[in-house]
KOLROGU-348251 format. One record per residue (C-alpha): residue number from 1; residue in three letters; chain; x, y, z. Coordinates in nm, 4 decimals. Example, Ala and Ser with C-alpha at 12.3 -4.5 7.8 and 13.67 -1.06 7.14 Angstrom:
+------+------+-------+----------+----------+----------+
| fiti | nunu | nulum |       c1 |       c2 |       c3 |
+------+------+-------+----------+----------+----------+
|    1 |  ALA |     A |   1.2300 |  -0.4500 |   0.7800 |
|    2 |  SER |     A |   1.3670 |  -0.1060 |   0.7140 |
+------+------+-------+----------+----------+----------+
This chain:
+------+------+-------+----------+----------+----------+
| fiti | nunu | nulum |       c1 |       c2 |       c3 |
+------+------+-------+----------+----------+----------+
|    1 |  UNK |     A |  -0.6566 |   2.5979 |  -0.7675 |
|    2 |  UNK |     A |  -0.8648 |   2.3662 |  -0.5121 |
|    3 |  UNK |     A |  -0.6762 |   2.1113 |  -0.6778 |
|    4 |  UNK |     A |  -0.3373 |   2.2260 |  -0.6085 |
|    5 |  UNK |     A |  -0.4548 |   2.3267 |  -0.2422 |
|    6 |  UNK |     A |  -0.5032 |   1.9905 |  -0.1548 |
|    7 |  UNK |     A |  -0.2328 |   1.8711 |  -0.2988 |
|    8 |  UNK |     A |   0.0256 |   2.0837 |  -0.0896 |
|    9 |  UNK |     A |  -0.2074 |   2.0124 |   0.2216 |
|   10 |  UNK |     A |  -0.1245 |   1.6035 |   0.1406 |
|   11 |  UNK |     A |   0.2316 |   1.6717 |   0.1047 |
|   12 |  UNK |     A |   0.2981 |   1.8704 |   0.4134 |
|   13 |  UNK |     A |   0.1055 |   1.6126 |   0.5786 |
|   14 |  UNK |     A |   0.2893 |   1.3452 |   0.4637 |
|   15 |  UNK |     A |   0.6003 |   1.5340 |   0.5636 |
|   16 |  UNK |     A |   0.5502 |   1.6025 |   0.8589 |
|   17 |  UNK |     A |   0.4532 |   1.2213 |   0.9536 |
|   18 |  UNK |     A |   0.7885 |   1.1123 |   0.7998 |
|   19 |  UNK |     A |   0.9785 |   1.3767 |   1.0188 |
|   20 |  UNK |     A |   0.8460 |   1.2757 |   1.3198 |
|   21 |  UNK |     A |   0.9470 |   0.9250 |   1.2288 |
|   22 |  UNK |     A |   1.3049 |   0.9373 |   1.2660 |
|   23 |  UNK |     A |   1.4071 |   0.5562 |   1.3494 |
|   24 |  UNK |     A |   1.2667 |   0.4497 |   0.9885 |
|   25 |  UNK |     A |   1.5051 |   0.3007 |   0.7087 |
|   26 |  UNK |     A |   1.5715 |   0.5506 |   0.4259 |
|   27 |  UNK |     A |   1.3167 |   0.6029 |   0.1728 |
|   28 |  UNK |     A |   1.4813 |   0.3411 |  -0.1496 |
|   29 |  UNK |     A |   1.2183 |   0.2921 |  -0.4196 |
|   30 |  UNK |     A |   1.4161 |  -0.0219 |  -0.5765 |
|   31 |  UNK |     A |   1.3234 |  -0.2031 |  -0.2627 |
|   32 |  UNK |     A |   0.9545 |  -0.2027 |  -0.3078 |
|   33 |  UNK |     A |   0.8861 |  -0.4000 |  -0.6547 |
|   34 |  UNK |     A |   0.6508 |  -0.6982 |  -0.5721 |
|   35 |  UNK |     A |   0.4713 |  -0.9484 |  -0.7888 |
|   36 |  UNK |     A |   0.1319 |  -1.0724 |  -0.8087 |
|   37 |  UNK |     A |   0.0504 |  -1.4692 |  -0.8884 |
|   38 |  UNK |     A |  -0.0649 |  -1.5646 |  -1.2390 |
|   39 |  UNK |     A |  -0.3577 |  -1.8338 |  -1.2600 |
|   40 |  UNK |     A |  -0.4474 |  -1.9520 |  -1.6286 |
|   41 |  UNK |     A |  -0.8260 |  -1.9994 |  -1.4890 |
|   42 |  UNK |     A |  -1.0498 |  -1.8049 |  -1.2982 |
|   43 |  UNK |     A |  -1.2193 |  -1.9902 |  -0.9080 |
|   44 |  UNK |     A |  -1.5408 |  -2.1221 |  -1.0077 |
|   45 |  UNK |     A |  -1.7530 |  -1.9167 |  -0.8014 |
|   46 |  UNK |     A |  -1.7777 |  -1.5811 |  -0.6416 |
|   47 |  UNK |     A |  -1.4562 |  -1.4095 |  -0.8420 |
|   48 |  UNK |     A |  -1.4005 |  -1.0252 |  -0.8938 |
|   49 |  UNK |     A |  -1.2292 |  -0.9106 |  -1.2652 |
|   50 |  UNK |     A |  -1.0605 |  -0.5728 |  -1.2045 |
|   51 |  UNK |     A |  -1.0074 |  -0.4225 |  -1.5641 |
|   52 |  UNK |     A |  -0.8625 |  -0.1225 |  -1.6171 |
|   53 |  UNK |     A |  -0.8501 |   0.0667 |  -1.9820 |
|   54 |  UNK |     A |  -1.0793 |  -0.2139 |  -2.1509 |
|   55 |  UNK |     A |  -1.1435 |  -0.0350 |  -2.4532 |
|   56 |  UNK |     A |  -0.8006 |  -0.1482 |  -2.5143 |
|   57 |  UNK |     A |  -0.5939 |   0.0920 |  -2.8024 |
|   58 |  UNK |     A |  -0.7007 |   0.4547 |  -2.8605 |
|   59 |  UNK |     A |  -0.5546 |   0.4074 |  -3.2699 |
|   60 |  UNK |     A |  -0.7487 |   0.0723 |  -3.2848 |
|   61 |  UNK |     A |  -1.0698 |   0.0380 |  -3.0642 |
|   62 |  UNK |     A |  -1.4076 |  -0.1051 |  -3.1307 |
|   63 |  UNK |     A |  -1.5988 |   0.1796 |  -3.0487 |
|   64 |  UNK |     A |  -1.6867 |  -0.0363 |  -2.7448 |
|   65 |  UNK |     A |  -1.5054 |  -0.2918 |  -2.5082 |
|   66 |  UNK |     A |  -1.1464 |  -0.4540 |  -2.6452 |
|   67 |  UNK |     A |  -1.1708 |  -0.8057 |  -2.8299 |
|   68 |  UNK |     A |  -0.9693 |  -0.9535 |  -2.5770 |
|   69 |  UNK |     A |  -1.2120 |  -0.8453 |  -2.2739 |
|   70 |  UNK |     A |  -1.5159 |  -0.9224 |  -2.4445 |
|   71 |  UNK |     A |  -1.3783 |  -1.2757 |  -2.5106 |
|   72 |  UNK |     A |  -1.2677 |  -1.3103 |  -2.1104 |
|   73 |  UNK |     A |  -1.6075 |  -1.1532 |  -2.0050 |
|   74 |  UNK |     A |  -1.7739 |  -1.4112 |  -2.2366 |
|   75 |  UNK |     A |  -1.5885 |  -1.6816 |  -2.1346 |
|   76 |  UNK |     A |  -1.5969 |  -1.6105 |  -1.7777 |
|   77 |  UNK |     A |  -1.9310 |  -1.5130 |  -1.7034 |
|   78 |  UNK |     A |  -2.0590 |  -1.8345 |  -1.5170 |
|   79 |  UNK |     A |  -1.7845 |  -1.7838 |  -1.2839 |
|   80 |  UNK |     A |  -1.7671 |  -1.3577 |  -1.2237 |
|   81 |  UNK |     A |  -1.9733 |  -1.2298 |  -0.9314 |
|   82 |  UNK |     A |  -1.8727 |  -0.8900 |  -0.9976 |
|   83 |  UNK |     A |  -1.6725 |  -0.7317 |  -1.2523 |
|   84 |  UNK |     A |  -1.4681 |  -0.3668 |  -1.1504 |
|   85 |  UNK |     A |  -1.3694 |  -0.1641 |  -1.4136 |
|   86 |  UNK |     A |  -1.0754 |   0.1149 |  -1.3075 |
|   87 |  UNK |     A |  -1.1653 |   0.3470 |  -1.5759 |
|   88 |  UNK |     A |  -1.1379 |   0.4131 |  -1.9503 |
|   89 |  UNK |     A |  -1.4080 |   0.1712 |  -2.0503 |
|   90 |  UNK |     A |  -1.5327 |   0.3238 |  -2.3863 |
|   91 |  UNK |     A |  -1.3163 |   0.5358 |  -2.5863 |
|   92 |  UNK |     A |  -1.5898 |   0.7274 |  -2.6216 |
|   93 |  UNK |     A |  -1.9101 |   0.6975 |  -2.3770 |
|   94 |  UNK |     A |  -2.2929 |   0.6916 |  -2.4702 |
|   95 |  UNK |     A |  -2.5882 |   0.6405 |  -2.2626 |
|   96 |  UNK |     A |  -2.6148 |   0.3442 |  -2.5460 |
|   97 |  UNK |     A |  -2.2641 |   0.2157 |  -2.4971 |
|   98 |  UNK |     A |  -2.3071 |   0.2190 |  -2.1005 |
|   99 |  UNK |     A |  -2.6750 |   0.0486 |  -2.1440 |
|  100 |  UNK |     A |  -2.5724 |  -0.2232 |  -2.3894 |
|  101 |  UNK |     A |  -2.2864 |  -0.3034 |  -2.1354 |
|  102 |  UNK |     A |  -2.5413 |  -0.3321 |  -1.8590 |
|  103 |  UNK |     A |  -2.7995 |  -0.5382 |  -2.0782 |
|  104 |  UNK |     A |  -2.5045 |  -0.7412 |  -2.1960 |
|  105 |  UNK |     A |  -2.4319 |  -0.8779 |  -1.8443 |
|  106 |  UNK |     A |  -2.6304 |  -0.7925 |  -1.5416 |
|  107 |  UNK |     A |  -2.7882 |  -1.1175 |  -1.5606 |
|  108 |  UNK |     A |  -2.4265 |  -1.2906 |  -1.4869 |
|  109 |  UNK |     A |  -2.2152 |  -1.0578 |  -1.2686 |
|  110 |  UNK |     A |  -2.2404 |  -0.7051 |  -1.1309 |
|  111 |  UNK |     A |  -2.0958 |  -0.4248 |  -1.3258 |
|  112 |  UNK |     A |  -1.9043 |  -0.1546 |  -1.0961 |
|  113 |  UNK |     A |  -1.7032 |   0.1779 |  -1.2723 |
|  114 |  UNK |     A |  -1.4625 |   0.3686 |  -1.0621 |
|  115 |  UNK |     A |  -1.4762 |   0.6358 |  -1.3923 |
|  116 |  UNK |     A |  -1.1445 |   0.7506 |  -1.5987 |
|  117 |  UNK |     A |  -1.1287 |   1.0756 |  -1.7439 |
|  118 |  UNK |     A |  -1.2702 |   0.9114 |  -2.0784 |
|  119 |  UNK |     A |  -1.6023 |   0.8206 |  -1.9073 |
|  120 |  UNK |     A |  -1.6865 |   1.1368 |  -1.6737 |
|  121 |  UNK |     A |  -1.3661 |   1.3600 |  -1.8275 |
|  122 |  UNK |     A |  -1.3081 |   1.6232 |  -1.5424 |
|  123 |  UNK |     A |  -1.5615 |   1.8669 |  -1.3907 |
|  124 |  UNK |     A |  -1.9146 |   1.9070 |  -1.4636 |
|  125 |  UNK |     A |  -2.0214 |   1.7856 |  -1.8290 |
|  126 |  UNK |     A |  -2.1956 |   1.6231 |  -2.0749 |
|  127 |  UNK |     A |  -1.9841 |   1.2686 |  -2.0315 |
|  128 |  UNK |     A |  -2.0351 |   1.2905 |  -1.6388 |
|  129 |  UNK |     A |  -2.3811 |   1.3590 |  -1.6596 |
|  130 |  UNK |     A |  -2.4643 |   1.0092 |  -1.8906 |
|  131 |  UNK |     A |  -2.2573 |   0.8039 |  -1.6559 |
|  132 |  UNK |     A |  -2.4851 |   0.9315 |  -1.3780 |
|  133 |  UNK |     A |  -2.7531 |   0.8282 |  -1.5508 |
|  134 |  UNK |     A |  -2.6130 |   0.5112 |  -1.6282 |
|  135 |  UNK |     A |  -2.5647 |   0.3907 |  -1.2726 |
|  136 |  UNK |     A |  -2.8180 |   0.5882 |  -1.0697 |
|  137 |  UNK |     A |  -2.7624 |   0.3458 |  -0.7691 |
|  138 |  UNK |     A |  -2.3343 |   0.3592 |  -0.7941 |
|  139 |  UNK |     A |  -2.3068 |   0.7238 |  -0.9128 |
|  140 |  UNK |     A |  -2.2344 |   0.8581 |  -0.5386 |
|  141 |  UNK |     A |  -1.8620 |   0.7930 |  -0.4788 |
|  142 |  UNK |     A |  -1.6946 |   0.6924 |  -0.2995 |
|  143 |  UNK |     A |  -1.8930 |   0.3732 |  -0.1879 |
|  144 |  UNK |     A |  -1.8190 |   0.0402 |  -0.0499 |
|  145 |  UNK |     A |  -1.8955 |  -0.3028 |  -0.1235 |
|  146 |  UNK |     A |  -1.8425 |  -0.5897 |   0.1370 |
|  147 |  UNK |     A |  -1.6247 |  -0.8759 |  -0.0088 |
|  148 |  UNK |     A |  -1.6739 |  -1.0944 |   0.2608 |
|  149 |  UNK |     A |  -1.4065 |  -1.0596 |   0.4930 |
|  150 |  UNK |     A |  -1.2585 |  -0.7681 |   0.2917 |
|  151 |  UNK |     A |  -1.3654 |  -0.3994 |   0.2124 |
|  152 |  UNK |     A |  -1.3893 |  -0.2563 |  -0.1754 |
|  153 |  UNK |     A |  -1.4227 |   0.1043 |  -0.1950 |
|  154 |  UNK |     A |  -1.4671 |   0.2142 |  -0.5465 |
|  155 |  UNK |     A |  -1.3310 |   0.6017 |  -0.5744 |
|  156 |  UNK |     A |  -1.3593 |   0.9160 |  -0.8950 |
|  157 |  UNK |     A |  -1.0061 |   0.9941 |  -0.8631 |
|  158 |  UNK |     A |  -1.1484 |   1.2322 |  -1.1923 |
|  159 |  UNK |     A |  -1.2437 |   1.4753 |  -0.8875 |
|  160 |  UNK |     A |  -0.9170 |   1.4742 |  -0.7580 |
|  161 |  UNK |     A |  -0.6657 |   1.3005 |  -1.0055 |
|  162 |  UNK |     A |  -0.3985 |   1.2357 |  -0.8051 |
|  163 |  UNK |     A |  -0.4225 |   1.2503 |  -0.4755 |
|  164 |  UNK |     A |  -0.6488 |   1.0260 |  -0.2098 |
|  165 |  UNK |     A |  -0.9791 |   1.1763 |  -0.1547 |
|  166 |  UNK |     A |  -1.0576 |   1.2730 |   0.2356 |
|  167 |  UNK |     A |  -1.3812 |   1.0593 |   0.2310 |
|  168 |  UNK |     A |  -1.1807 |   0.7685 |   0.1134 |
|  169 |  UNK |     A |  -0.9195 |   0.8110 |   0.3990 |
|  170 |  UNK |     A |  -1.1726 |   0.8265 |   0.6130 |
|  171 |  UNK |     A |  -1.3616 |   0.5071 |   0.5429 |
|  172 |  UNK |     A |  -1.0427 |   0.3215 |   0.5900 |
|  173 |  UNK |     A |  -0.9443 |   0.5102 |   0.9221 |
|  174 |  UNK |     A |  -1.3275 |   0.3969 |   1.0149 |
|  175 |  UNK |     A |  -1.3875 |   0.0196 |   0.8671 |
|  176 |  UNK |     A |  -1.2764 |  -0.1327 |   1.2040 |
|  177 |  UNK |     A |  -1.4224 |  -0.4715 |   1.1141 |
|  178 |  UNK |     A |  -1.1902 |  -0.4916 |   0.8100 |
|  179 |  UNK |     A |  -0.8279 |  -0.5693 |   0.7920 |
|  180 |  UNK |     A |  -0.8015 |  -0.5902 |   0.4394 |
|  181 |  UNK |     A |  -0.8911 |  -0.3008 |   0.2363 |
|  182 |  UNK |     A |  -0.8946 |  -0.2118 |  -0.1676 |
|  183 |  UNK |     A |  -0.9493 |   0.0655 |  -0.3268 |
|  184 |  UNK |     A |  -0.9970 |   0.1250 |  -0.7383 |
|  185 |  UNK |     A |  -0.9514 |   0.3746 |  -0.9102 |
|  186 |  UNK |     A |  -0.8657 |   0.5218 |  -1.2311 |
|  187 |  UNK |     A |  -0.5550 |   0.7488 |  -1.1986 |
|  188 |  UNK |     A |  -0.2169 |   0.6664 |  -0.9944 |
|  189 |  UNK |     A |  -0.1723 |   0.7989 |  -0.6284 |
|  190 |  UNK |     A |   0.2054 |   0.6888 |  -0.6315 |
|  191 |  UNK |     A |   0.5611 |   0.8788 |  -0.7814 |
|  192 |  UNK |     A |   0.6809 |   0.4552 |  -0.8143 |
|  193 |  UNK |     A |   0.3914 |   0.4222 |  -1.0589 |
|  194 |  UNK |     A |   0.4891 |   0.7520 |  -1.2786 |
|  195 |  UNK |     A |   0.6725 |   0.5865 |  -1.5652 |
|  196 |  UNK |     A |   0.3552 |   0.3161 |  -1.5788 |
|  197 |  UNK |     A |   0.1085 |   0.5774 |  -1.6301 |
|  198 |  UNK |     A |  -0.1231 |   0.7046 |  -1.9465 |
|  199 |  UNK |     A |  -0.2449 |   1.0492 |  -1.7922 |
|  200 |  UNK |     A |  -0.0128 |   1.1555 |  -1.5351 |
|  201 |  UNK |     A |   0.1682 |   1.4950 |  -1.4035 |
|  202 |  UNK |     A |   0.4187 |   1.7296 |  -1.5562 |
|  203 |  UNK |     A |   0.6834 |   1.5540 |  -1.2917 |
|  204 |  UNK |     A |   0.6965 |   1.2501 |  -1.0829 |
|  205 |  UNK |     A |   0.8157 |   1.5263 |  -0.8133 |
|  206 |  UNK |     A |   0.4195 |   1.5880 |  -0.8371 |
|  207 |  UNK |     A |   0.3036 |   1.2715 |  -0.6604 |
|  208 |  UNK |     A |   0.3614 |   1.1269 |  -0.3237 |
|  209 |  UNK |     A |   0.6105 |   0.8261 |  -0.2848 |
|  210 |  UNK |     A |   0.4334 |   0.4692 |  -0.1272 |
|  211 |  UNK |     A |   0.6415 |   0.5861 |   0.2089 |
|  212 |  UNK |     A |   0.4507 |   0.9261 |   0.2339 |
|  213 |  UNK |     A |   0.0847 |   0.7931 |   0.0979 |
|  214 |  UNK |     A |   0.1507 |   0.5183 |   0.3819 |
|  215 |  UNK |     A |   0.2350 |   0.8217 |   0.6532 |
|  216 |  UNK |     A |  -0.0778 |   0.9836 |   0.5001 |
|  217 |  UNK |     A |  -0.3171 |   0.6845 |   0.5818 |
|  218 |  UNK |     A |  -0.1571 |   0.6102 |   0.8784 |
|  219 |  UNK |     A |  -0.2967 |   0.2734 |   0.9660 |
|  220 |  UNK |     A |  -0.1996 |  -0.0787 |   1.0131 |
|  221 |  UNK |     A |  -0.4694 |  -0.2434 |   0.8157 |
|  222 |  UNK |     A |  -0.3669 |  -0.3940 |   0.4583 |
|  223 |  UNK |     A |  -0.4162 |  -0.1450 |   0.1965 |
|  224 |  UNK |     A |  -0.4552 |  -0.2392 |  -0.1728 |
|  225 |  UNK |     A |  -0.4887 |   0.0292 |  -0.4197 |
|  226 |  UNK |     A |  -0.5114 |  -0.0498 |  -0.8234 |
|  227 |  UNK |     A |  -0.5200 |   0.2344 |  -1.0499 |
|  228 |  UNK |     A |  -0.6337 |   0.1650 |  -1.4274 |
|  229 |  UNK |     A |  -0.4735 |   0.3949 |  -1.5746 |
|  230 |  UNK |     A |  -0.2002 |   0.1878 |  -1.7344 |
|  231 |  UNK |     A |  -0.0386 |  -0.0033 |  -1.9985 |
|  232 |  UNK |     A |  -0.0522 |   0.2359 |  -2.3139 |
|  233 |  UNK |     A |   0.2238 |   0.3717 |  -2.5315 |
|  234 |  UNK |     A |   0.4567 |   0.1232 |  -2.4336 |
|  235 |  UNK |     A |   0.3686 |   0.1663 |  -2.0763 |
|  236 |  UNK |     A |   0.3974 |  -0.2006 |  -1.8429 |
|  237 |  UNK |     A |   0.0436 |  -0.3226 |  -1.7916 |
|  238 |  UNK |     A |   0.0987 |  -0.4508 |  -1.4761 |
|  239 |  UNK |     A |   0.3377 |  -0.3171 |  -1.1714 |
|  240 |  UNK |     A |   0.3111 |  -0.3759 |  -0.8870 |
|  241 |  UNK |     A |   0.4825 |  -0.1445 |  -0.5642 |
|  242 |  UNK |     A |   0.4585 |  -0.2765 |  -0.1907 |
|  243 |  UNK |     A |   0.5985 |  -0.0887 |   0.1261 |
|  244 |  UNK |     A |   0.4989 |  -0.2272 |   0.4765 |
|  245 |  UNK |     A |   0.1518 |  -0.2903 |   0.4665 |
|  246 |  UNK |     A |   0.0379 |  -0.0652 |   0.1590 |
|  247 |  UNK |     A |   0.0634 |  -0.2244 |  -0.2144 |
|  248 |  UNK |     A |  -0.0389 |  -0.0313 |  -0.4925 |
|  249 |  UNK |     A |  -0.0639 |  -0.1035 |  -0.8653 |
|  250 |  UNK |     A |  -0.1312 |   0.0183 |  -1.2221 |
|  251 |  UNK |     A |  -0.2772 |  -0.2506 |  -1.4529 |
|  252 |  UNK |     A |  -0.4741 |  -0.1410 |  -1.8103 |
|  253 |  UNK |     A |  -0.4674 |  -0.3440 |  -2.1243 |
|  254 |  UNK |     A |  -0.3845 |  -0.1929 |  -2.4930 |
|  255 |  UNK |     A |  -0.5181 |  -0.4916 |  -2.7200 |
|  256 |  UNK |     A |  -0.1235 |  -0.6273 |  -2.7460 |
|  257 |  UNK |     A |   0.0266 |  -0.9173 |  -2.6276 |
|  258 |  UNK |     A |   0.1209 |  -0.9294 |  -2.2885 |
|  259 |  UNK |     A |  -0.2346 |  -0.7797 |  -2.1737 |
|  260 |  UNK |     A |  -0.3667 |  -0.8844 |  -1.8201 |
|  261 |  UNK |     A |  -0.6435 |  -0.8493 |  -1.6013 |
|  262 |  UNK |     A |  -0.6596 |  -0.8970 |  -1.2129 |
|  263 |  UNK |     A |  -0.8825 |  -1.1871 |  -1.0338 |
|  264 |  UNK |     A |  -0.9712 |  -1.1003 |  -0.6272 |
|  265 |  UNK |     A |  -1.1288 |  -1.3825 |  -0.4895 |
|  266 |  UNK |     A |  -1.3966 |  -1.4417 |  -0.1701 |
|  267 |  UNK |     A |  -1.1139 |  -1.4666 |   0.0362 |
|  268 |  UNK |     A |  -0.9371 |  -1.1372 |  -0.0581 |
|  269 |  UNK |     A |  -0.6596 |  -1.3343 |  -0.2660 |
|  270 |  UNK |     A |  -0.5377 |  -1.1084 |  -0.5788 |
|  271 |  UNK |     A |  -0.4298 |  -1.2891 |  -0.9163 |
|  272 |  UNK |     A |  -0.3388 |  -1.1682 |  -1.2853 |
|  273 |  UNK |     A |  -0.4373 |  -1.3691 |  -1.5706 |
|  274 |  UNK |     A |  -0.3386 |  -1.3363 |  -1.9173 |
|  275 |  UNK |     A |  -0.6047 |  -1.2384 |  -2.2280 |
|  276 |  UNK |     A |  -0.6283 |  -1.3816 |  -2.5373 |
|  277 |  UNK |     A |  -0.5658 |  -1.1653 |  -2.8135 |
+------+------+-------+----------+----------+----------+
């Protein structure tokens, strides 16, 4: 398939990067676990919510957004510039659902959706073809959005599951006036992130390791990537993997204790903080 062309295209590429690196350390995945600061409040002004999976548990949804994220959203509105969400925001999507979303809070913060395979599923459809209509002005992706002295680039990893899309690489090979870059999306990019995943390949084996997706950017700038595809079934809801200058991490929610969201702020600094269930 086209898929599992460019797949094999990525991981020769990748390859052959590493190869020709000889003088690196060894490729040891325990090495790379990092942490992300918890705040108990969110900045008051100019904050970004990044929240992946919001309709919360598949057994025990609301037909719309989770409890606990309405009750953040609601409680956090005055402060939110811009709210991201990595996918999986309805259990099931309606032009309805995505309008009473927009209605509900346009007047407070922006509303961006890098779309999960609940929202557009994969390939042409009937789900793909509402969110379109939904967000006629955010339905071309990738895009960017300028976060002051940082670059967001909001990706359909739906179109290519899970591996980078070429655009994407290229607007980070091209964003010269950015050092700090972060990219959402819905599904995981990383083998580290395997056992954290909801939707994810047959084998970990399947998926590039932070070393080679590194090799396969091949920059210097900082590169953030947070996948929302996370924290079902007993799955963490937050991890967090860091090699060099790439970090990379898999945060949903599941309406349980122990549910998170992430915070970026003006000044490109990433936080988790807690919901209320």
């Amino acid at each position: 398939t086209v898929l599992e062309n460019q797949y094999n295209k990525t991981k020769a590429l990748a390859k052959n990067f590493v190869l020709n690196d000889v003088n690196r350390k060894p490729y040891e995945p325990e090495e790379y676990n990092c942490s992300i600061p918890k705040i108990t409040s969110l900045p008051p002004i100019e904050s970004t919510a990044i929240i992946g999976h919001a309709y919360g548990s598949p057994s025990d949804h609301t037909g719309f957004l989770a409890p606990s994220v309405a009750t953040f959203l609601e409680l956090n509105k005055e402060n939110l510039s811009r709210v991201i969400f990595t996918g999986d925001v309805f259990f099931q999507p309606s032009l309805q659902k995505w309008n009473k979303l927009t209605q509900k809070y346009r007047s407070f913060f922006d509303i961006v959706v890098a779309p999960g395979n609940h929202d557009v599923d994969f390939g042409d459809n009937a789900k793909r073809d509402v969110f379109n209509l939904s967000f006629p002005k955010k339905n071309k992706l990738p895009y960017v959005i300028n976060n002051n002295k940082s670059l967001l680039i909001i990706e359909d990893s739906t179109t290519n599951r899970w591996v980078i899309g070429k655009k994407v690489k290229e607007l980070v090979n091209s964003s010269n006036q950015y050092q700090d870059i972060f990219l959402f999306r819905h599904h995981i990019l990383v083998k580290e992130l395997f056992n954290s995943a909801n939707v994810k390949p047959a084998s970990p084996h399947e998926l590039l390791n932070i070393r080679e997706l590194l090799d396969l950017l091949n920059t210097k700038k900082n590169i953030t990537i947070i996948s929302g595809d996370s924290g079902g079934y007993g799955q963490p809801r937050l991890t967090c993997i860091q090699f060099e200058n790439v970090t990379t991490i898999a945060n949903g929610i599941f309406q349980v204790e122990g549910d998170s969201v992430l915070v970026l702020t003006k000044n490109g600094e990433l936080f988790s903080i807690d919901l209320k269930n």
